[in-house]
Each structure stands twice: as structure tokens, then as C-alpha cells.
VOFI-347022 format. One record per residue (C-alpha): residue in three letters; y, z, x. Coordinates in steps of 0.05 Angstrom, whole numbers, plus 5000, padded with zeros to 4 digits. Last residue first. Layout:
N
<pt rest="ALA" v="Y" w="Z" u="X"/>
...
//
This chain:
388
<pt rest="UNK" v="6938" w="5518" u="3376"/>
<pt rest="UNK" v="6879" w="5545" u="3331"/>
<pt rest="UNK" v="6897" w="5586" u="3269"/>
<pt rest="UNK" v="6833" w="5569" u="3232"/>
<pt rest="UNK" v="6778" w="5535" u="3284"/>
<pt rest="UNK" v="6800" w="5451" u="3305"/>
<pt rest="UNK" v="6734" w="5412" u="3275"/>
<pt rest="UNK" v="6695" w="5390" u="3341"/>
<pt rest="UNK" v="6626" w="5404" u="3324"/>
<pt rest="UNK" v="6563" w="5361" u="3329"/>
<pt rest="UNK" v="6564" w="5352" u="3402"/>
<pt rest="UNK" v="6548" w="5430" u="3417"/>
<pt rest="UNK" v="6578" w="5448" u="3475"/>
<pt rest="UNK" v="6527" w="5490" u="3522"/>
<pt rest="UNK" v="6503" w="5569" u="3510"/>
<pt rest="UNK" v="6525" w="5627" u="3486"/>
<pt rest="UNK" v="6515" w="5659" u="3554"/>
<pt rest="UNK" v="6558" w="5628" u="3602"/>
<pt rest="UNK" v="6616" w="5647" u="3546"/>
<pt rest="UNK" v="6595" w="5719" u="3566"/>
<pt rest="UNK" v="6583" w="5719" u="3638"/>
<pt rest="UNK" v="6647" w="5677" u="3656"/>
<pt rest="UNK" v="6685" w="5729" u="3615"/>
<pt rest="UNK" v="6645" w="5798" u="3639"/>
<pt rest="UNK" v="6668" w="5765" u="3703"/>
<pt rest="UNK" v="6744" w="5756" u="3678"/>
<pt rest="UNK" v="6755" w="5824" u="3660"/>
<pt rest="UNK" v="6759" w="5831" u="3582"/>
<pt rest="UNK" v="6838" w="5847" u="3574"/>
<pt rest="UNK" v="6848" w="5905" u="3544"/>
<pt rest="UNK" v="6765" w="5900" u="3541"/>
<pt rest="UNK" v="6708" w="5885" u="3486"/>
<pt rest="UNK" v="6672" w="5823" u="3484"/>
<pt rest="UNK" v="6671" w="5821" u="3404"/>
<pt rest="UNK" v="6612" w="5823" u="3350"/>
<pt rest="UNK" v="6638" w="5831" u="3281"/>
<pt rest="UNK" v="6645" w="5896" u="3237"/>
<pt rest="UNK" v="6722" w="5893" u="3248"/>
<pt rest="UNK" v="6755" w="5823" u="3266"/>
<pt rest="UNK" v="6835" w="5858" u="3276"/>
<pt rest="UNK" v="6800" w="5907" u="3311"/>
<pt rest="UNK" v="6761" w="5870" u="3358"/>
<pt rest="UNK" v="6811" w="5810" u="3356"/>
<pt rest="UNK" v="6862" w="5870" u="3397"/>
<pt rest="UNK" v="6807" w="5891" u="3438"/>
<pt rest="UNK" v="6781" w="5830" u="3470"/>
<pt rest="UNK" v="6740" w="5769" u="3453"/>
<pt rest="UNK" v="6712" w="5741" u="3378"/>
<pt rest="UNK" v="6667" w="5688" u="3395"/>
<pt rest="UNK" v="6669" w="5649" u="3328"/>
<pt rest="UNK" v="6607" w="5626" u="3289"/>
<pt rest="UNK" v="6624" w="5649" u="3223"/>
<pt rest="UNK" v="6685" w="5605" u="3231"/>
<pt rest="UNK" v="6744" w="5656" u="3188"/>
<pt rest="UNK" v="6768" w="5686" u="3247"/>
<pt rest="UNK" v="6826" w="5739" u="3234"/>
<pt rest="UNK" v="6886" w="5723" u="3279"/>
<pt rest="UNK" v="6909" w="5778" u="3321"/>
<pt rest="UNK" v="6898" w="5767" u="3394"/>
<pt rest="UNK" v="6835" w="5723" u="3418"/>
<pt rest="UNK" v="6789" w="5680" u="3384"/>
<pt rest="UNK" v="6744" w="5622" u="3416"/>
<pt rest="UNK" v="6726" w="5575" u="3354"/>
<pt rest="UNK" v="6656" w="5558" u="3375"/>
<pt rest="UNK" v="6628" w="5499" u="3411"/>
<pt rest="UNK" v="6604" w="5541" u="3475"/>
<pt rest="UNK" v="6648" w="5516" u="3538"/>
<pt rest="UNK" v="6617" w="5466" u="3588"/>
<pt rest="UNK" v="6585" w="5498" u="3661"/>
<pt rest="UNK" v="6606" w="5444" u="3714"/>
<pt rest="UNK" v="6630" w="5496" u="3758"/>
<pt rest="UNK" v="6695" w="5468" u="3751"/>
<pt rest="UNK" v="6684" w="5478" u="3675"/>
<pt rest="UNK" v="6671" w="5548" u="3683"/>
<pt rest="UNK" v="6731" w="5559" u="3731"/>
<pt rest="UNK" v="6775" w="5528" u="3675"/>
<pt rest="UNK" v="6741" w="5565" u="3613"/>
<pt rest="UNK" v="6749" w="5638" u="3652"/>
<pt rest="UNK" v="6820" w="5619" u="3671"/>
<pt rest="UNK" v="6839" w="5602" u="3609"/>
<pt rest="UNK" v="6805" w="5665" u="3584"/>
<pt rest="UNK" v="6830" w="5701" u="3635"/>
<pt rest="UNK" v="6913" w="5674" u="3617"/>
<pt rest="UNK" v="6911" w="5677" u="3546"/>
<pt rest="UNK" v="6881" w="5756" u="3555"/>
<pt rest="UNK" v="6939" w="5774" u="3606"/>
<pt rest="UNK" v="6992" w="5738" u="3569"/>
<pt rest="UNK" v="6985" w="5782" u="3502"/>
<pt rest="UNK" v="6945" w="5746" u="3444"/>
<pt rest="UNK" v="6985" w="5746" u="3373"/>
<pt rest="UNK" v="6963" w="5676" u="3349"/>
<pt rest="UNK" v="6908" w="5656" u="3402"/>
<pt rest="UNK" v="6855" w="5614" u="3368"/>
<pt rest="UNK" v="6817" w="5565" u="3408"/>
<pt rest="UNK" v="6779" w="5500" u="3409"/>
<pt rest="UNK" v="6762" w="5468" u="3479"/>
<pt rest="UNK" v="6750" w="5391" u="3461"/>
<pt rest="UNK" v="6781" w="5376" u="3520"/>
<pt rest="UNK" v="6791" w="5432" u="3566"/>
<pt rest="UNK" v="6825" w="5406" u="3630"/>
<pt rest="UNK" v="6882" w="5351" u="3607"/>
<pt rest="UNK" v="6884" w="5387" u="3540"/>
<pt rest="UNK" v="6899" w="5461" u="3586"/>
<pt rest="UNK" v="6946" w="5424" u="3631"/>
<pt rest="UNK" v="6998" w="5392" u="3573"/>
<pt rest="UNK" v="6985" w="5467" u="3548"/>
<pt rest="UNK" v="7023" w="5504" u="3609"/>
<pt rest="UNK" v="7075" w="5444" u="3612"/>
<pt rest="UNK" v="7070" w="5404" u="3669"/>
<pt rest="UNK" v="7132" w="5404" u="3710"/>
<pt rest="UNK" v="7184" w="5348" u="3714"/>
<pt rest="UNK" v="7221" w="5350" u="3777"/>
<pt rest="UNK" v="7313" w="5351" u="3781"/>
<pt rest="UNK" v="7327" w="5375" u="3848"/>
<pt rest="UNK" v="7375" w="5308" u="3867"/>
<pt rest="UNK" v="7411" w="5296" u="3797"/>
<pt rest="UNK" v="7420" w="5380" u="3799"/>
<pt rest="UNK" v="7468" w="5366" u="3864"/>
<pt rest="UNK" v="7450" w="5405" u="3919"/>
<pt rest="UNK" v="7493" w="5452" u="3952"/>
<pt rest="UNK" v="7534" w="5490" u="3889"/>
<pt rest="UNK" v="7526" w="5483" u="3812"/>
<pt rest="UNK" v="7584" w="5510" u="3784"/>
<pt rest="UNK" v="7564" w="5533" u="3713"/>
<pt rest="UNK" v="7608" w="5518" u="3652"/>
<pt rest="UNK" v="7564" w="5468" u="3613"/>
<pt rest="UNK" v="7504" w="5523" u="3608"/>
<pt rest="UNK" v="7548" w="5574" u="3576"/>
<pt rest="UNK" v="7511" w="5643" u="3590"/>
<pt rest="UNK" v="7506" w="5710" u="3560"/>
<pt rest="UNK" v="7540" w="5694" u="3495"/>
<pt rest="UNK" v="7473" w="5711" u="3458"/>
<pt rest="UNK" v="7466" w="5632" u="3430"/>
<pt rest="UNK" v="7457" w="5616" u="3507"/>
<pt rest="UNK" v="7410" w="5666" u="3520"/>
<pt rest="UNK" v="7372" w="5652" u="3457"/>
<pt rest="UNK" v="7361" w="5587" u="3476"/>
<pt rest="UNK" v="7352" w="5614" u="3557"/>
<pt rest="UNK" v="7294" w="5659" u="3528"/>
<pt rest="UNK" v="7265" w="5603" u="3475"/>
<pt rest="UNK" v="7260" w="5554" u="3536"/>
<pt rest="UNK" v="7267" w="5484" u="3499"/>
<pt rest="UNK" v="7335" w="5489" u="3489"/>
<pt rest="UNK" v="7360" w="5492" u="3556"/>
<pt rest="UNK" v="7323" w="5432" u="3567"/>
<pt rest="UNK" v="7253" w="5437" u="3619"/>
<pt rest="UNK" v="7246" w="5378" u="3670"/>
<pt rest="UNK" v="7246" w="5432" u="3726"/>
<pt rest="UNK" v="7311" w="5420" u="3752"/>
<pt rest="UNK" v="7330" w="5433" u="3672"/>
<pt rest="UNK" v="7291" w="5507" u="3677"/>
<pt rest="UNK" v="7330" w="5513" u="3751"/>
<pt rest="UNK" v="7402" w="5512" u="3729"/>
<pt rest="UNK" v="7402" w="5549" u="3670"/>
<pt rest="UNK" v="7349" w="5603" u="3698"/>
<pt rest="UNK" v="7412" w="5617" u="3757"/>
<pt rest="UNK" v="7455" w="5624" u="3696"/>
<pt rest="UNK" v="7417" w="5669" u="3655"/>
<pt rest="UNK" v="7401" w="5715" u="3719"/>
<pt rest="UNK" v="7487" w="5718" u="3739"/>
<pt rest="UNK" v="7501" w="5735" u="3808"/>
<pt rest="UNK" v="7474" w="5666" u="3832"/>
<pt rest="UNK" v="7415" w="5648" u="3874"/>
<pt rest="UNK" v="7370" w="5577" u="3887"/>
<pt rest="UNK" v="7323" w="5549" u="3930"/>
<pt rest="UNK" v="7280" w="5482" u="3932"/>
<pt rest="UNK" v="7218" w="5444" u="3964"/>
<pt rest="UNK" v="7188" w="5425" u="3900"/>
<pt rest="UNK" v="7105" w="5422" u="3918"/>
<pt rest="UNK" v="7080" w="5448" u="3858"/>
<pt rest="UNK" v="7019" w="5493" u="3863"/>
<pt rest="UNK" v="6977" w="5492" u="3804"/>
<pt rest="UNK" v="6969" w="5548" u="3740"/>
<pt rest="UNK" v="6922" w="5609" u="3724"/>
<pt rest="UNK" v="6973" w="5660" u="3748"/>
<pt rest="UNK" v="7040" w="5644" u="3712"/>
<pt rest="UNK" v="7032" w="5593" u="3694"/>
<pt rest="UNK" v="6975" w="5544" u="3659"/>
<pt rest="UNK" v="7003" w="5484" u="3691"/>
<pt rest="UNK" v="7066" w="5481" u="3743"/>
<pt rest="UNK" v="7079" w="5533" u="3793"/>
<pt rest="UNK" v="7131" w="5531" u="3851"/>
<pt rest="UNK" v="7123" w="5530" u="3920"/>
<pt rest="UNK" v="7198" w="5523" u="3957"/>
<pt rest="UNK" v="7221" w="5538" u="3883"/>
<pt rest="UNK" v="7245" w="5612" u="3899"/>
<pt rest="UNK" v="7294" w="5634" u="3852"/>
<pt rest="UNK" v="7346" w="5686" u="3875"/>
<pt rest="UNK" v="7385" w="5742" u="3820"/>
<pt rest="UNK" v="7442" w="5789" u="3855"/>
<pt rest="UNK" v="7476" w="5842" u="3828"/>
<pt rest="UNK" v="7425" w="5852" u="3771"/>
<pt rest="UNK" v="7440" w="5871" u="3711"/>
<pt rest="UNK" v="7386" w="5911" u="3669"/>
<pt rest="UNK" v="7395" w="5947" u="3597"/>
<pt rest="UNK" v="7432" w="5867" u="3572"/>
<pt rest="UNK" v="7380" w="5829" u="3613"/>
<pt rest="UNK" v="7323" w="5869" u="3560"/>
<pt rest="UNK" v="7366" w="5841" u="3504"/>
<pt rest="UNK" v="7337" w="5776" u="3531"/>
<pt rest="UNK" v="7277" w="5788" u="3544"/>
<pt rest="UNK" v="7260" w="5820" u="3475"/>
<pt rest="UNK" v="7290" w="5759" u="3443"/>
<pt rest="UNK" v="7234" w="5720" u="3488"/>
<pt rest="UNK" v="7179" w="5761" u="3465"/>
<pt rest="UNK" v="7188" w="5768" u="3392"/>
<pt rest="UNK" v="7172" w="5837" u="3387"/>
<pt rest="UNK" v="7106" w="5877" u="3376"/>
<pt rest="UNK" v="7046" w="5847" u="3408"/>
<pt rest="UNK" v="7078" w="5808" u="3472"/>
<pt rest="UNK" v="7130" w="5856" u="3489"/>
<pt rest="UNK" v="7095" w="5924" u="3470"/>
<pt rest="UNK" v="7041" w="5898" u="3521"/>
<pt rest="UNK" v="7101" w="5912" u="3570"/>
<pt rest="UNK" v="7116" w="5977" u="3534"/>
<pt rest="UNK" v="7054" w="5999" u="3549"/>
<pt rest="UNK" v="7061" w="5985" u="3624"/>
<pt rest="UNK" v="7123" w="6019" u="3633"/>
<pt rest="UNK" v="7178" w="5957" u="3648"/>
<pt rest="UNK" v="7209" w="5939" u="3707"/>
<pt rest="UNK" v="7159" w="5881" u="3717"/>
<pt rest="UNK" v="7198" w="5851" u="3648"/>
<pt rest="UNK" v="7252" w="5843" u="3709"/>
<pt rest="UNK" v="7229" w="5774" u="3721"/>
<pt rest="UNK" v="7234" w="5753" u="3656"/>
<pt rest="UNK" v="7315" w="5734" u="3662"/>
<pt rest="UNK" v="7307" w="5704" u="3736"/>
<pt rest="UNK" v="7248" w="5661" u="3722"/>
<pt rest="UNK" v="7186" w="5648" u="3682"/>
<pt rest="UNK" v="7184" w="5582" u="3647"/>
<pt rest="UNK" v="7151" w="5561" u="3581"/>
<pt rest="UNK" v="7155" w="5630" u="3550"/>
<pt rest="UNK" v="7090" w="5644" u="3529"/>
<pt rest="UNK" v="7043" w="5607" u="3576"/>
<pt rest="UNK" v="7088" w="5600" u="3622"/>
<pt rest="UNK" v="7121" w="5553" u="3679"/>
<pt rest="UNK" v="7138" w="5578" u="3747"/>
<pt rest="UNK" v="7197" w="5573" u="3786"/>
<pt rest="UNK" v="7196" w="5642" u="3838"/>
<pt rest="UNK" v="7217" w="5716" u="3841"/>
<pt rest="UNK" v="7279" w="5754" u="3871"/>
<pt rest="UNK" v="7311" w="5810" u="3837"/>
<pt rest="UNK" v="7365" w="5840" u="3871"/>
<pt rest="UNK" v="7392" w="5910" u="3855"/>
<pt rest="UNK" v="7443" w="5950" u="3879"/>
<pt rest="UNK" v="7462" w="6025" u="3878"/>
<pt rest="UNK" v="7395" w="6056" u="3868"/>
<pt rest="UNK" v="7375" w="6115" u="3823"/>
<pt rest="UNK" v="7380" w="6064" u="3760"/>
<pt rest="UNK" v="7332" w="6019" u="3770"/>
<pt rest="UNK" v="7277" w="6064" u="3806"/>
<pt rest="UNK" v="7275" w="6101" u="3745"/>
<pt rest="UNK" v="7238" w="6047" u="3715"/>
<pt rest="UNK" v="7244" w="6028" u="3640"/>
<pt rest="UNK" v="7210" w="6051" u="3583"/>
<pt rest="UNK" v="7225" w="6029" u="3510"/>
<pt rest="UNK" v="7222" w="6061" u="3451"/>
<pt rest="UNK" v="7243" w="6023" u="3373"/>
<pt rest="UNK" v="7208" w="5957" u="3405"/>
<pt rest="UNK" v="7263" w="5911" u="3427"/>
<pt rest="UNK" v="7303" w="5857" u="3387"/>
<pt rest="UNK" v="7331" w="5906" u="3346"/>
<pt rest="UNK" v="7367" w="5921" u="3408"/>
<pt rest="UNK" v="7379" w="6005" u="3433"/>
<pt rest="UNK" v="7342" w="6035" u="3388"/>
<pt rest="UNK" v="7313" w="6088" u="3438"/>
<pt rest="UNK" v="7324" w="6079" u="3510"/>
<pt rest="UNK" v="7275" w="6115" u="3561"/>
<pt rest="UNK" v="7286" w="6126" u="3636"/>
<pt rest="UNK" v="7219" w="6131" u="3671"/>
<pt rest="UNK" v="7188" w="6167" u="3725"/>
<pt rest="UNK" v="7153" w="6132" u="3782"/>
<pt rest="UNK" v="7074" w="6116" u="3793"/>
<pt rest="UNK" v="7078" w="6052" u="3752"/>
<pt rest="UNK" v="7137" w="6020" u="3795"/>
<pt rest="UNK" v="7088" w="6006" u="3857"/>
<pt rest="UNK" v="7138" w="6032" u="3912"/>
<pt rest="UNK" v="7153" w="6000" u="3985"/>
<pt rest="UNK" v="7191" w="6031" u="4038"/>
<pt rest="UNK" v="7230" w="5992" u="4083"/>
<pt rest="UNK" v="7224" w="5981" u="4170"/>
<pt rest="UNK" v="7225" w="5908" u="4169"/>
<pt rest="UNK" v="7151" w="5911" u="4193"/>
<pt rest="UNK" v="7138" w="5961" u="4133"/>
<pt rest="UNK" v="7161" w="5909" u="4088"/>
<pt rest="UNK" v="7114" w="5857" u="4110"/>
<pt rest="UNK" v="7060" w="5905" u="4111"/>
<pt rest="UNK" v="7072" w="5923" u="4040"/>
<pt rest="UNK" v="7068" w="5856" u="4013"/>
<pt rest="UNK" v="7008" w="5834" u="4050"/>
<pt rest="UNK" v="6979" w="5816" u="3973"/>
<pt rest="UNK" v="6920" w="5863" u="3980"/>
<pt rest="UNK" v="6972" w="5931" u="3999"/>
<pt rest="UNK" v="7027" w="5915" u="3951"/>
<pt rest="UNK" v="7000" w="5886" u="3888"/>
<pt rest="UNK" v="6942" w="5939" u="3908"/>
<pt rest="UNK" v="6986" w="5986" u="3885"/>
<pt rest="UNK" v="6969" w="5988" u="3820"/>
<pt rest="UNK" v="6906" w="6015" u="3817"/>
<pt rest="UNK" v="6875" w="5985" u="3751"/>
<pt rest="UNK" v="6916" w="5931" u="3730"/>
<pt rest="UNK" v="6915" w="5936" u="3655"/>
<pt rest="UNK" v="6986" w="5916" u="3642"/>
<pt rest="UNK" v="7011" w="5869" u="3684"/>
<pt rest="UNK" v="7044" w="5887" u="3758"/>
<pt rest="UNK" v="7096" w="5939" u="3774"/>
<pt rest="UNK" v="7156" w="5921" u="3832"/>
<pt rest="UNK" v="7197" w="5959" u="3884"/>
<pt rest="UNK" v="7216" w="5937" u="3947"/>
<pt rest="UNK" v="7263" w="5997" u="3971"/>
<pt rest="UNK" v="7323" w="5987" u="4025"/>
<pt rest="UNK" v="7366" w="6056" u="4033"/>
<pt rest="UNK" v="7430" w="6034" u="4070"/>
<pt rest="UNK" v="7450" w="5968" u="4068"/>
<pt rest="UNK" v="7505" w="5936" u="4119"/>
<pt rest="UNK" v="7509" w="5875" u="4096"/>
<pt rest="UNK" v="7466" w="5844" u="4152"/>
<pt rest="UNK" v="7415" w="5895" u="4133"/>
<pt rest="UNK" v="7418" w="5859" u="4059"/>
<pt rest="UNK" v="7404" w="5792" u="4097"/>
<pt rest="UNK" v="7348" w="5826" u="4148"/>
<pt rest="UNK" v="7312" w="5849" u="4073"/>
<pt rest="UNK" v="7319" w="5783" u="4044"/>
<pt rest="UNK" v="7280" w="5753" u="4101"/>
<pt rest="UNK" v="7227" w="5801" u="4094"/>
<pt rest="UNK" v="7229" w="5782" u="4017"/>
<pt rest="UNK" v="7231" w="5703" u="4031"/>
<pt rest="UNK" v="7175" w="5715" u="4087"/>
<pt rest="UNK" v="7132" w="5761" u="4036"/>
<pt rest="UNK" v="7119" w="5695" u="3990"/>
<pt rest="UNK" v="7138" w="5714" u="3908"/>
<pt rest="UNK" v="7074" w="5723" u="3866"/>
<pt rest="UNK" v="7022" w="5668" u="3833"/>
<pt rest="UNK" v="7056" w="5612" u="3881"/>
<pt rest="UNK" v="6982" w="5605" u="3910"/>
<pt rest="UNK" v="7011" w="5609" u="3980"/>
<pt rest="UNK" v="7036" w="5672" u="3958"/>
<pt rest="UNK" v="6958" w="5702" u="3955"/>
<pt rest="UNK" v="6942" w="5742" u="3892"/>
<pt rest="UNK" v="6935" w="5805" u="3870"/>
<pt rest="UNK" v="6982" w="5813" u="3800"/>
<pt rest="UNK" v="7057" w="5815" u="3783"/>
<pt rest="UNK" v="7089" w="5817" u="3847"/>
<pt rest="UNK" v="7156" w="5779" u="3820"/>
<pt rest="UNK" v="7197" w="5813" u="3871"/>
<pt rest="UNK" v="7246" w="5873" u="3859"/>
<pt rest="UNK" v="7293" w="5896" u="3913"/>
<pt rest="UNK" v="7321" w="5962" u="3908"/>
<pt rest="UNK" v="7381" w="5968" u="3949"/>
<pt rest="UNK" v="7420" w="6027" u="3975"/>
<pt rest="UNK" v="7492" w="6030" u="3999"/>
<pt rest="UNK" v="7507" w="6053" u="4065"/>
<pt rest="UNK" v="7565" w="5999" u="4073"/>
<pt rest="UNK" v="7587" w="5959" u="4009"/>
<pt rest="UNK" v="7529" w="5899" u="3979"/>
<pt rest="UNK" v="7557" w="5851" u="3933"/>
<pt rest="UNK" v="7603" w="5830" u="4006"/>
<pt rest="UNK" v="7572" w="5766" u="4005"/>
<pt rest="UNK" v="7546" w="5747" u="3938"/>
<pt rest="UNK" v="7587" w="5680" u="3947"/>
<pt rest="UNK" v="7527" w="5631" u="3926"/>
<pt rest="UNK" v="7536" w="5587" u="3975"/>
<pt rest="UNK" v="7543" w="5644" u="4025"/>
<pt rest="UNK" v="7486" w="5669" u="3992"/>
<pt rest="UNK" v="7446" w="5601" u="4004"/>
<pt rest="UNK" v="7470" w="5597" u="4073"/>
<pt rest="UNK" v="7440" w="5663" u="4087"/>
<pt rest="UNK" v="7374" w="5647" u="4061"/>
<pt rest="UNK" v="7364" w="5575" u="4095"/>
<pt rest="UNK" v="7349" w="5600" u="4167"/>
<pt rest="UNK" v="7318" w="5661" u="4153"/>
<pt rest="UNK" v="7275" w="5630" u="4089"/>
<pt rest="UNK" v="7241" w="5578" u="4138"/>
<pt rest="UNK" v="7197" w="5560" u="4074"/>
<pt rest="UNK" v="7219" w="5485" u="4077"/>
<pt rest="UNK" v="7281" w="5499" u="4028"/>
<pt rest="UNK" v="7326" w="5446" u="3998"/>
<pt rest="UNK" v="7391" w="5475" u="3974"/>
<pt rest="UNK" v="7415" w="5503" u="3907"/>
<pt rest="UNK" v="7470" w="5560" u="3891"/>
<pt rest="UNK" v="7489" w="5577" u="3815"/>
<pt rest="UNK" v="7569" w="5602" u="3804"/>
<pt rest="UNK" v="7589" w="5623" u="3744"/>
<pt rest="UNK" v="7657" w="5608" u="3729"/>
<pt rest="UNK" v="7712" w="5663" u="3729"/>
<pt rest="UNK" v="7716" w="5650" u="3795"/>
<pt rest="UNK" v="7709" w="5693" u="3864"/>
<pt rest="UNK" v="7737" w="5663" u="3930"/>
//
């Protein structure tokens, strides 16, 4: 029986997603979201190449398990649809590299990389968005949608869930539009006004914790969750994650929005007392792991935080320490002489200077570069201008 209440399913999850995925929905009372011959576009966090098991993208099981569950309903069409970050040359290896697309063949679906459709575009439609924005067609040309991704923390946003999720439905420029022309988070959420999906899952099985969403550690949480409502479902996982409404800018702004009232959700299966973990914040992980590690990054999209992180942590593992110079990235202009100016955007915004060029610089050209300028140098440690 439907309620006025929104209504947030958790229950402990060991990965056998056929087992617990049905009891979750029925939890969740989404049966019957789907009518007879209808067609479903499922959209998975698939945001880069990278193995599940890593918790970087969503595991194939939950979406080929998904897939028999919207059968079960009596689904027509069934498409898996996702685009990753900007700058991924040949998209559709998030498909073919990750196992994705084999896993939805053997369920008998298609599978589309989001990039090579057409786009619907809205013009002035938030002031919290960029004046044009692209969204796939792939939305809109299907009767339901379901977005399914995972509990990961972030570099930007603190935690990736339900609401950011559908970002991945954006066109690629307009995605670096996010981080370089908007408030981020504010964008988010007047994106979940453009898309509602019918049905919104978070997978916490393996979760991320650390320098999410791709560069962080695999957290061990053992949970599942689903509602109709995306700002719900993230209301009930951010605080299972040791995270306060408040703290996450998107569900903040959420809340403040109308979109979601955190004190009136129905919280059904597992009792948030009993799924309640405390993640490690992205930069709680990047002190523990870069001490002394000095950079700027006012302005930087995701994608170049998240390879230079990367870059400095694989580095370090290495046992090769990070040059002693401001490392700059994004916007801000750097005013240390010595600075290591890196990527397109601190190019231009840094003209005349030396830069690693690249939208973002791939990671080897990374490695290779802060490789070669050389050791930490003792007799440094002042914090560069606009540092975090």
C-alpha cells in the first residue's frame, strides 16, 4: 500500500543480488512501477574502466539481476545505458573492458554508451545550471527509468549516490560545465528536477571510502537500499555512512529545495542504528597518504583532482616522494615561482608558464612528469597560495 511518506528500503546484502533484490523492491513497494510491454532504460554508475570489485563502477551481477526483476514485471524493451567522464576516449569501452556488456547480452538487453546518442537540450531552465544543457535522448524515448549505482564518497561532493548518479546522463561538455561553471551540487540538484527516476537503488555491498570516486578504498559494508524517491534513498544512506544531511552540499540543498524531508522517511528492513559505518572522508585519506603534499585545486574538475591524486598515491607506493612545489591544477593563478602548473585549465589561467598540458593530463605523462622534477626537498613545507 502506497503512502504519502517516502519510503527508503535497507537489508544486508552478501552480493547474491537475485536472492536479496526482489525482497528489497518488495520492501521498497516499486512493484507494479513497471506496466506490461513497457520499456526500461537502466542507468548504472559506469563512469570510467574499471573492475566492480574495485567499487569504482556498479557490479554486473546487481544489473543482470535487475534486468530478471524488470522481466519479472513484465518489461518490454530493456536498455543499459550509461556515459562515462569527460575525456574518455572511446567510450564504450565502459561497456566492453568492464564485462558490462557481456553481462547484459547474456540477459538478452542491448547496451548503449550515452555519448554516441542524440541529445535533448534545455535552455534556462535553473539558474543553478549552465544557460545550455544537454541531456540524453535515451531518457526521454523510454518509458521507465532506474538508476542504480553504489555508496561512494567524493572528492567534490562528499558522497556520490542516487541524486549524482544521473550527472552520467549528461553530454560530455556539459559535464565539465558542472565542475567549471556552476556550483556543482546546486547544479545536481536542479538536474533531479529535468530527470525523475521511477526507481533509484544504492548498492553498499562494496562501497568506497577515501579519495572517491575512482582513486578511493574498498569498504566492506555489506548493505542495499532502493526507494522511488533519489533524495530520499541518498538521505538514508549519506547518514549510514557517518555523513549528516548537512554535511553533503547536494542533500543540504536537497532538503532546503523541498525535494526531501529527511525526518519523514520510512526506513524499511534494517534499522539505520544497525547500517550506520563511518567512511573516510576523501581528504581525511589524502593527509593520511600525502603528508607534506602541497596543492592548489580551486576550480579543478573531478577528473584532474582525481589523476593527480592518483598519480601522487601510486608514486608514493612506489616509494617515489612528491617534488616540494605547490602542485596547481584548475583555476587558481600560482604565485610560488616554483609551482608545477598541470592541465589545460591552470595552462591558461597561468599563461607564459610551463604546464603538463592535457583535459585531463593522462596519468602516465603524470607519473612521468612529477617523476621528473625530482625528490621532496626538506627545506620547504610552507602551504602554496590557494592550497586546500
Amino acid at each position: 500500500m502506497r503512502t504519502d511518506q517516502a519510503i527508503v528500503a535497507a537489508l544486508k546484502s552478501n552480493g547474491d543480488y537475485p536472492a536479496v533484490l526482489p525482497r528489497l523492491l518488495a520492501l521498497a513497494d516499486v512493484e507494479g512501477i513497471i506496466r506490461p510491454g513497457e520499456s526500461v532504460l537502466i542507468k548504472p554508475n559506469l563512469h570510467t574502466v574499471a573492475d566492480w570489485r574495485t567499487s569504482s563502477v556498479v557490479n554486473l551481477a546487481l544489473v543482470a539481476a535487475l534486468i530478471d526483476w524488470c522481466r519479472a514485471q513484465g518489461a518490454g524493451e530493456i536498455l543499459v545505458a550509461d556515459g562515462p567522464f569527460y575525456g574518455l576516449a572511446q567510450p564504450e569501452r565502459i561497456f566492453t573492458e568492464t564485462g558490462m556488456a557481456q553481462a547484459v547480452e547474456g540477459k538478452g538487453a542491448r547496451w548503449a554508451v550515452m555519448n554516441r546518442g542524440g541529445w535533448r537540450t534545455f535552455r534556462d531552465a535553473s539558474p543553478d545550471l549552465p544557460p545550455t544543457i544537454r541531456l540524453s535522448e535515451l531518457v526521454f524515448t523510454h518509458d521507465r527509468l532506474i538508476s542504480v549505482t553504489l555508496a561512494k564518497t567524493h572528492i567534490d561532493c562528499l558522497a556520490t549516490l542516487g541524486m549524482k548518479n544521473l550527472k552520467g546522463c549528461l553530454h560530455p561538455e556539459d559535464k565539465r560545465a558542472f565542475h567549471q561553471e556552476v556550483d556543482l551540487n546546486r547544479a545536481l540538484v536542479a538536474l533531479n528536477r529535468l530527470i525523475r527516476p521511477d526507481l533509484t537503488i544504492v548498492d553498499g555491498t562494496l562501497g568506497m571510502e577515501g579519495m572517491g570516486p575512482h582513486a578511493g578504498t574498498v569498504a566492506h559494508w555489506g548493505y542495499i537500499f532502493a526507494g522511488r524517491e533519489a533524495a530520499a534513498v541518498d538521505a538514508v544512506v549519506a547518514p549510514g555512512m557517518g555523513m549528516e544531511v548537512e554535511e553533503v552540499r547536494t542533500l543540504r540543498y536537497a532538503v532546503e529545495a523541498g525535494m526531501v524531508d529527511p525526518t519523514g522517511i520510512e526506513v524499511r528492513g534494517e534499522k539505520p542504528s544497525a547500517f550506520r559505518r563511518r567512511f573516510e572522508r576523501p581528504y581525511e585519506a589524502m593527509l593520511r597518504r600525502l603528508p607534506g603534499v602541497r596543492l592548489s585545486m580551486q576550480g579543478a574538475c573531478s577528473a584532474c583532482k582525481l589523476y593527480l591524486i592518483r598519480a601522487l598515491c601510486e608514486e608514493a607506493s612506489a616509494g617515489v616522494l612528491p617534488p616540494d612545489r605547490c602542485l596547481v591544477i584548475g583555476k587558481t593563478v600560482a604565485e610560488d615561482e616554483d609551482a608545477l602548473v598541470l592541465g589545460k585549465c591552470a595552462g591558461a589561467t597561468n599563461p607564459g608558464r610551463p604546464h603538463l598540458p592535457g583535459c585531463p593530463p593522462r596519468l602516465d605523462r603524470l607519473k612521468a612528469y612529477l617523476k621528473e622534477q625530482g625528490p621532496a626537498r626538506p627545506d620547504s613545507r610552507a602551504p602554496c597560495t590557494g592550497a586546500i
